[in-house]
C-alpha positions as YAML, in Angstrom:
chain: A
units: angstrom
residues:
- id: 1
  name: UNK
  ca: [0.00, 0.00, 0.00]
- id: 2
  name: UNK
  ca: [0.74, 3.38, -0.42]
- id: 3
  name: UNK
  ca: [0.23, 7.19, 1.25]
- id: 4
  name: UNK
  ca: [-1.82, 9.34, 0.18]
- id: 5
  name: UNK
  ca: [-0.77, 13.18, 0.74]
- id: 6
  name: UNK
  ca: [-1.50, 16.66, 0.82]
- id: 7
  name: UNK
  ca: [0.33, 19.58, 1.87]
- id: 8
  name: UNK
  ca: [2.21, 18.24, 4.85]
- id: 9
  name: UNK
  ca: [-0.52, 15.34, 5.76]
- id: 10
  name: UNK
  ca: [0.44, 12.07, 5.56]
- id: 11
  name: UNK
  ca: [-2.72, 9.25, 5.60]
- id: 12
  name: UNK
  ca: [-1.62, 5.47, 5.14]
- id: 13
  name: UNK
  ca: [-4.91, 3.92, 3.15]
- id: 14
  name: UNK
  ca: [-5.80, 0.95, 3.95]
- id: 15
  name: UNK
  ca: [-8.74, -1.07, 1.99]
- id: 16
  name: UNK
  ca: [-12.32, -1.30, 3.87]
- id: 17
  name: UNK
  ca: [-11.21, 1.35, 5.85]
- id: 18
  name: UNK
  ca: [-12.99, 4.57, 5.56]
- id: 19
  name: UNK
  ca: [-11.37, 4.58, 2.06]
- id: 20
  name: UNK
  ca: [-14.08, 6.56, 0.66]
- id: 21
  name: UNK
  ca: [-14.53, 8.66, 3.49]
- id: 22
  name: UNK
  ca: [-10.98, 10.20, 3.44]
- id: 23
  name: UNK
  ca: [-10.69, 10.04, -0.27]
- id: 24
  name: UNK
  ca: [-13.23, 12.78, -0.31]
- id: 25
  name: UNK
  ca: [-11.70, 14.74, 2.37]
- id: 26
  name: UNK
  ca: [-8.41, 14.76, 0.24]
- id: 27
  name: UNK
  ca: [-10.35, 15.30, -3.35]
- id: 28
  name: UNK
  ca: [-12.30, 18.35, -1.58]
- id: 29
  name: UNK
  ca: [-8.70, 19.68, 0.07]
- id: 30
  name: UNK
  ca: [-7.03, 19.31, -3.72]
- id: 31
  name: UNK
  ca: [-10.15, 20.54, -5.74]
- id: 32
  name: UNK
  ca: [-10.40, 23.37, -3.12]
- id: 33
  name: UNK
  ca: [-13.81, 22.05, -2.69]
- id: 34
  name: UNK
  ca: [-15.28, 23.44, 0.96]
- id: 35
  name: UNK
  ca: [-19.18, 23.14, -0.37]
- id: 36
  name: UNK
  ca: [-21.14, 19.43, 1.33]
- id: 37
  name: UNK
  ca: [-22.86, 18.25, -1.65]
- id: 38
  name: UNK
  ca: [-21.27, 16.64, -3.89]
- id: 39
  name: UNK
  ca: [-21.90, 16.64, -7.56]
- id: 40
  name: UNK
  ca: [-21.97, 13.53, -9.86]
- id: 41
  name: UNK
  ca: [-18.73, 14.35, -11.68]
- id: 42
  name: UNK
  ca: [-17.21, 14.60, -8.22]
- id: 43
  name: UNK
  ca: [-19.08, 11.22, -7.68]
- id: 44
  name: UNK
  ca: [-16.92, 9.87, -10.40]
- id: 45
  name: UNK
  ca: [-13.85, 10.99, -9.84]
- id: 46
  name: UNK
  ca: [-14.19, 10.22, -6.18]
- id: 47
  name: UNK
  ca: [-15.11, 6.73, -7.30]
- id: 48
  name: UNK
  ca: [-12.18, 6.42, -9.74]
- id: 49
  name: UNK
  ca: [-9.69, 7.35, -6.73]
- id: 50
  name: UNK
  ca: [-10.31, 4.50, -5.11]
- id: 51
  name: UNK
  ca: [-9.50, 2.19, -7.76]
- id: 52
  name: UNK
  ca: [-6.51, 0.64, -7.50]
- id: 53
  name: UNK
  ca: [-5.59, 1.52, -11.36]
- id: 54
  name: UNK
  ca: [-7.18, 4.47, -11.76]
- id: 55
  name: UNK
  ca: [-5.04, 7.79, -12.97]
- id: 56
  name: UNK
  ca: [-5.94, 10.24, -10.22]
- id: 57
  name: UNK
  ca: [-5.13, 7.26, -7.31]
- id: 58
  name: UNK
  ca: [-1.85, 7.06, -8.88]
- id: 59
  name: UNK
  ca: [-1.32, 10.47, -8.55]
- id: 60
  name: UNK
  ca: [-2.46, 10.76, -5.28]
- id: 61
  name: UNK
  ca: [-0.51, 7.75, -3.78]
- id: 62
  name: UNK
  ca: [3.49, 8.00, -3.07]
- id: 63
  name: UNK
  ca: [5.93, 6.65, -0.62]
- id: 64
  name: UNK
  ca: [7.56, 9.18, 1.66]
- id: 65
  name: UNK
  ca: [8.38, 9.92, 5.17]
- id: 66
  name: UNK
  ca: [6.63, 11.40, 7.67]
- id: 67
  name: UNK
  ca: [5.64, 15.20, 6.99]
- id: 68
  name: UNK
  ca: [5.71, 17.85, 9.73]
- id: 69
  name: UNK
  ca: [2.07, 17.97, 9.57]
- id: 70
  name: UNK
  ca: [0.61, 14.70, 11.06]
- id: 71
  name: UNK
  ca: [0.39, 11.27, 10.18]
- id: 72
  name: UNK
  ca: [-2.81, 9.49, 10.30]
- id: 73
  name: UNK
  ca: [-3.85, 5.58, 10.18]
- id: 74
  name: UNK
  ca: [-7.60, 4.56, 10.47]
- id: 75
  name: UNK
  ca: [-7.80, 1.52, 11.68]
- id: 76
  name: UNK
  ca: [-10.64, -1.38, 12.14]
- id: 77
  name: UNK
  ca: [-11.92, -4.11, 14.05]
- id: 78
  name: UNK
  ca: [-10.34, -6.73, 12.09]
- id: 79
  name: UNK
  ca: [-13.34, -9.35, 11.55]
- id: 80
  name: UNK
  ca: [-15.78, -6.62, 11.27]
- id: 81
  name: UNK
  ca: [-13.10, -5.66, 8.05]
- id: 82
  name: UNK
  ca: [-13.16, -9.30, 7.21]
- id: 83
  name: UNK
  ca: [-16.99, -10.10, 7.14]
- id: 84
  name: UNK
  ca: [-17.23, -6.02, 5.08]
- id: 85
  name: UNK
  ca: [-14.62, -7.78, 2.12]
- id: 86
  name: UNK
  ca: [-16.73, -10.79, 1.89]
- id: 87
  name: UNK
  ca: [-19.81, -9.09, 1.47]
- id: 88
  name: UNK
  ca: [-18.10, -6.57, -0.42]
- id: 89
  name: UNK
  ca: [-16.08, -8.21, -3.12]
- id: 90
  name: UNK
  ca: [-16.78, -12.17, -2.64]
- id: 91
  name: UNK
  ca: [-20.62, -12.69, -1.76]
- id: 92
  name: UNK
  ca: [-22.43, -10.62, -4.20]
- id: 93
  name: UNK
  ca: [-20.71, -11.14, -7.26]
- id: 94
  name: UNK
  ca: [-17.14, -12.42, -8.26]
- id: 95
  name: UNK
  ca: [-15.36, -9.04, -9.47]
- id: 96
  name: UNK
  ca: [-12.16, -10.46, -7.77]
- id: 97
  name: UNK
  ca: [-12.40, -13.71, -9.82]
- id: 98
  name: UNK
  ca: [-11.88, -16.17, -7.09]
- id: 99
  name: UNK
  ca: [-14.70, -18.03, -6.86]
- id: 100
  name: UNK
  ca: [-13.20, -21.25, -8.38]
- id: 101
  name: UNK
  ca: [-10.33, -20.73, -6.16]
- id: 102
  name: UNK
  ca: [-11.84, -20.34, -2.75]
- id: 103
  name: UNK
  ca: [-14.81, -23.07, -3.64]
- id: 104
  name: UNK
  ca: [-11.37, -25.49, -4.93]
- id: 105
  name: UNK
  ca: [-9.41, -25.36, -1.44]
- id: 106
  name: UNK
  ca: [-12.90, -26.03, 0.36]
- id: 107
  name: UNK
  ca: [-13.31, -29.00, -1.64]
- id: 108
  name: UNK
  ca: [-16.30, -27.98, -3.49]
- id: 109
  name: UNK
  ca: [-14.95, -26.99, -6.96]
- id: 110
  name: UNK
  ca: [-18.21, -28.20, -8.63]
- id: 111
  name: UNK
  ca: [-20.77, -25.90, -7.18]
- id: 112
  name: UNK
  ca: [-22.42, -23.81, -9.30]
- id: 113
  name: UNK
  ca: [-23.25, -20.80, -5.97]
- id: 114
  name: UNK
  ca: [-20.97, -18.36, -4.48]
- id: 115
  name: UNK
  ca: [-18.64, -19.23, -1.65]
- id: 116
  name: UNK
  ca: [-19.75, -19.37, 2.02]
- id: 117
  name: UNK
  ca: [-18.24, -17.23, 4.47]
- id: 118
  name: UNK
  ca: [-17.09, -20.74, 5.93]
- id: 119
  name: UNK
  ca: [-15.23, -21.50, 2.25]
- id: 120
  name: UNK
  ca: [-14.19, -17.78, 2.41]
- id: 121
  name: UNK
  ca: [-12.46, -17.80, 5.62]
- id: 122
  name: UNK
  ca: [-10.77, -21.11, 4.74]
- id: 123
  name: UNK
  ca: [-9.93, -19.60, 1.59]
- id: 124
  name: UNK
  ca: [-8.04, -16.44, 3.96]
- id: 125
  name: UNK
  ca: [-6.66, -19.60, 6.26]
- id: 126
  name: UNK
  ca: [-4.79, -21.80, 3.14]
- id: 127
  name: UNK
  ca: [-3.27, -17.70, 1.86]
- id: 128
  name: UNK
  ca: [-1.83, -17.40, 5.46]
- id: 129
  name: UNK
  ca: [-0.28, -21.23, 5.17]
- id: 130
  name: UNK
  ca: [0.99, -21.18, 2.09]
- id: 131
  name: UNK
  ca: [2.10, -17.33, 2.81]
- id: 132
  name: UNK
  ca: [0.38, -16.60, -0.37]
- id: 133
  name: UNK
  ca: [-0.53, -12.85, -1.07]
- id: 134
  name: UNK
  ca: [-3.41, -11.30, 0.53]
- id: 135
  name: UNK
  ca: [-5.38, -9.10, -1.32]
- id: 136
  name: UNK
  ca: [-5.30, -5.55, 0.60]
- id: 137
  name: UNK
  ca: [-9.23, -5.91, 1.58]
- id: 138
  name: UNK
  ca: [-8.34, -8.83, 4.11]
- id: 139
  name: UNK
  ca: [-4.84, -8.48, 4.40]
- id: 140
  name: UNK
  ca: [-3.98, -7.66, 7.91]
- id: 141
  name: UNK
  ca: [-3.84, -3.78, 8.69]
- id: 142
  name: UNK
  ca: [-0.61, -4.20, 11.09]
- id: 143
  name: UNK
  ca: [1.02, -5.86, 8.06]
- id: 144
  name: UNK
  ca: [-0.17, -3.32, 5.41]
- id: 145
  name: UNK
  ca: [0.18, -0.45, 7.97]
- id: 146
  name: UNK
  ca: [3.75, -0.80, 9.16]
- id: 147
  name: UNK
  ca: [2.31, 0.12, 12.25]
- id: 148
  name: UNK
  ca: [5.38, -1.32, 14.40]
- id: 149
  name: UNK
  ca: [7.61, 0.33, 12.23]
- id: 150
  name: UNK
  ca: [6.13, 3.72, 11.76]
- id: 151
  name: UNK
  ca: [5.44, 6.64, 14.53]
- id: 152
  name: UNK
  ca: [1.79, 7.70, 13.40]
- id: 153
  name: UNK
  ca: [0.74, 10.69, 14.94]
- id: 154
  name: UNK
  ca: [-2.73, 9.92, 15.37]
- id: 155
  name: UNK
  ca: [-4.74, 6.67, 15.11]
- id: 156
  name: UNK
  ca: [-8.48, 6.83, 14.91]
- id: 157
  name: UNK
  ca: [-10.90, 3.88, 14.92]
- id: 158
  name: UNK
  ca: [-13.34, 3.81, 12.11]
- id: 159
  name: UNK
  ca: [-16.15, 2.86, 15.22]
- id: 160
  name: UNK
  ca: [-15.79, 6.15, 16.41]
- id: 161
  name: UNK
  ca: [-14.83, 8.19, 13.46]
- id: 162
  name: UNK
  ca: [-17.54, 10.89, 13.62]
- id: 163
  name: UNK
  ca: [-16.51, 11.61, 17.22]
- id: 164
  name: UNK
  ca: [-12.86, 11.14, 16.57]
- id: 165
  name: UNK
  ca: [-11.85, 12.66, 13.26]
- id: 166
  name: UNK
  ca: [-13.21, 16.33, 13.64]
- id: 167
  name: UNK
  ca: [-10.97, 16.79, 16.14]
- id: 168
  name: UNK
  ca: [-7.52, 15.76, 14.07]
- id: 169
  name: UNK
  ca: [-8.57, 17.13, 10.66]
- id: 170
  name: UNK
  ca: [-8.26, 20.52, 13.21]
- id: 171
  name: UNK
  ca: [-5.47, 19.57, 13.97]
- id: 172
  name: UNK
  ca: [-4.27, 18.58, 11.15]
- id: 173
  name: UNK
  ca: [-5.51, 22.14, 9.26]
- id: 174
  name: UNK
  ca: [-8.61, 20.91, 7.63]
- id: 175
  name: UNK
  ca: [-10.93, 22.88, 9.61]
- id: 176
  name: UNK
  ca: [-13.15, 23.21, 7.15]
- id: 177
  name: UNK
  ca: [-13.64, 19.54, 6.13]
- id: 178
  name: UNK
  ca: [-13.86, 19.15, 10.52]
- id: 179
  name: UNK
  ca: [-16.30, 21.51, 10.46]
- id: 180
  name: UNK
  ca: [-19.07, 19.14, 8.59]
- id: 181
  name: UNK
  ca: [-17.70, 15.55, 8.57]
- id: 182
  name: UNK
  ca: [-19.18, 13.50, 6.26]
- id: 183
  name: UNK
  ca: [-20.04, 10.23, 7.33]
- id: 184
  name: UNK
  ca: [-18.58, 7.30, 5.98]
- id: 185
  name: UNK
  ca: [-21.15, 4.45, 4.28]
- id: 186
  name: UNK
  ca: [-19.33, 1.81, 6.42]
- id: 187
  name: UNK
  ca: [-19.20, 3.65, 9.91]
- id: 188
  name: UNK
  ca: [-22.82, 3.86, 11.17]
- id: 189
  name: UNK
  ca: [-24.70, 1.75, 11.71]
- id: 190
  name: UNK
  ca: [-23.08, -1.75, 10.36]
- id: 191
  name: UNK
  ca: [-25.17, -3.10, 7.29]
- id: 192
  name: UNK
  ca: [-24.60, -6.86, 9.08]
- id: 193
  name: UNK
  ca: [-23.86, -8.86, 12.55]
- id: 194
  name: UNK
  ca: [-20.57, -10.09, 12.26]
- id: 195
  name: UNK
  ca: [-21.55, -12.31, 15.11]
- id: 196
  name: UNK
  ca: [-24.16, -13.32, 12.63]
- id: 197
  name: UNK
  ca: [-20.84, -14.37, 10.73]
- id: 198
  name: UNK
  ca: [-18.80, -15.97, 12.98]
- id: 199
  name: UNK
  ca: [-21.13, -18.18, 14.16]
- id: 200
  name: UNK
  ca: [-20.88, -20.10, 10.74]
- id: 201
  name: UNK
  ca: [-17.12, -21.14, 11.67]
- id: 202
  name: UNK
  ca: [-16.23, -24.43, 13.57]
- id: 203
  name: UNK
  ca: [-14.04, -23.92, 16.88]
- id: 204
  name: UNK
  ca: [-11.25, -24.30, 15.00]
- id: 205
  name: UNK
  ca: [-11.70, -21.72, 12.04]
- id: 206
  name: UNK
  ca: [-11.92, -19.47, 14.39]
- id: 207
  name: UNK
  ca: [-8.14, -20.62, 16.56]
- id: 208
  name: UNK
  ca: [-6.97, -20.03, 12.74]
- id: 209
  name: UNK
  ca: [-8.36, -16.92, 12.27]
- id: 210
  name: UNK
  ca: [-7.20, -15.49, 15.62]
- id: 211
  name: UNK
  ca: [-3.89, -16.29, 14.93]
- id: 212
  name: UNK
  ca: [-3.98, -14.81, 11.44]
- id: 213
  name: UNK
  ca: [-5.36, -11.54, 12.62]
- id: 214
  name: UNK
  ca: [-3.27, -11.57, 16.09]
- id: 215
  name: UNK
  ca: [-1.53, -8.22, 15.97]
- id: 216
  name: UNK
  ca: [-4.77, -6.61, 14.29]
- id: 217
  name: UNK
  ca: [-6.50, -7.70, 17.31]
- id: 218
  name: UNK
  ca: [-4.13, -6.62, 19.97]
- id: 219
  name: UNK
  ca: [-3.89, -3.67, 18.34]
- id: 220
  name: UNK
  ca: [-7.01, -2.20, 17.38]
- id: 221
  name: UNK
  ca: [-9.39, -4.12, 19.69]
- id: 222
  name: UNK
  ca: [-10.63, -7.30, 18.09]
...
């Protein structure tokens, strides 16, 4: 993964987190944008920013250090991130072309339906075995973060986000953005019980999963 900056602003993006959220915040500060609404063409380009090979992301992504003017990670519970990428890119449709995959390594190559979470999360399991690469939408945010390795200035929880972020886009010099947060589709309230979830995985899933997503859950309470 990449940063995405502005002026002296640092924000480390991380998939399923707020993506869309902040990618407006940083559209509005480059477009010079204070109004709320948002018009379709902003829509579009807002849209096309969070594509992963789209021309405006690559222009807004780059590597560098730290600027003087903050850091900032937004971080997630990790299975309510991991049930938000199934439903998101695996349970609907197959835009991520795995289906065959994930239905192979749960030893049901011939069905003609979508995956189960079940299939899904053994699916997540055999990438962490086989130390096969994640995509970014379940990878684990400590690992795409560099959160050990980096000294982030502030680290906000997407759970609390509209109470949270106001206050560091202030701090940060956005007052104007602070001013009317917008709030993000996946922050309030959740679309699904992850519980709901969860309770589809056998006892031992579940020892696999907490071991996959360790750090994310020491981290940014599991």
């Amino acid at each position: 993964m990449g940063d995405v900056h502005v002026d002296d602003i640092v924000w480390t993006r991380l998939p399923k987190v707020a993506t869309t959220f902040m990618t407006t915040i940083i559209l509005r500060r480059i477009l010079k944008n204070a109004t709320l609404e948002c018009s379709s063409s902003c829509h579009a380009r807002l849209e096309a920013a969070t594509s992963s090979d789209s021309r405006i992301h690559d222009e807004l992504i780059g590597i560098r250090p730290d600027g003087p003017g903050g850091s900032l990670l937004i971080v997630r519970r990790p299975y309510d991130r991991l049930v938000s990428a199934f439903l998101d890119k695996i349970a609907g449709d197959d835009p991520m072309q795995l289906w065959d995959k994930i239905k192979r390594i749960s030893g049901r190559a011939n069905s003609t339906g979508p995956p189960t979470f079940a299939e899904f999360v053994n699916f997540v399991i055999w990438q962490d075995d086989t130390d096969d690469l994640m995509d970014g939408h379940w990878d684990t945010q400590e690992r795409l973060s560099r959160v050990c390795e980096r000294d982030y200035q502030y680290i906000v929880q997407l759970e609390t986000l509209e109470e949270e972020l106001p206050y560091v886009l202030r701090r940060l010099g956005l007052e104007t953005e602070a001013r009317h947060p917008v709030t993000s589709r996946n922050a309030s309230p959740r679309r699904y019980d992850t519980g709901h979830y969860l309770d589809q995985l056998t006892e031992a899933q579940l020892a696999r999963l907490d071991t996959v997503y360790r750090m994310d859950i020491i981290l940014f309470n599991g």
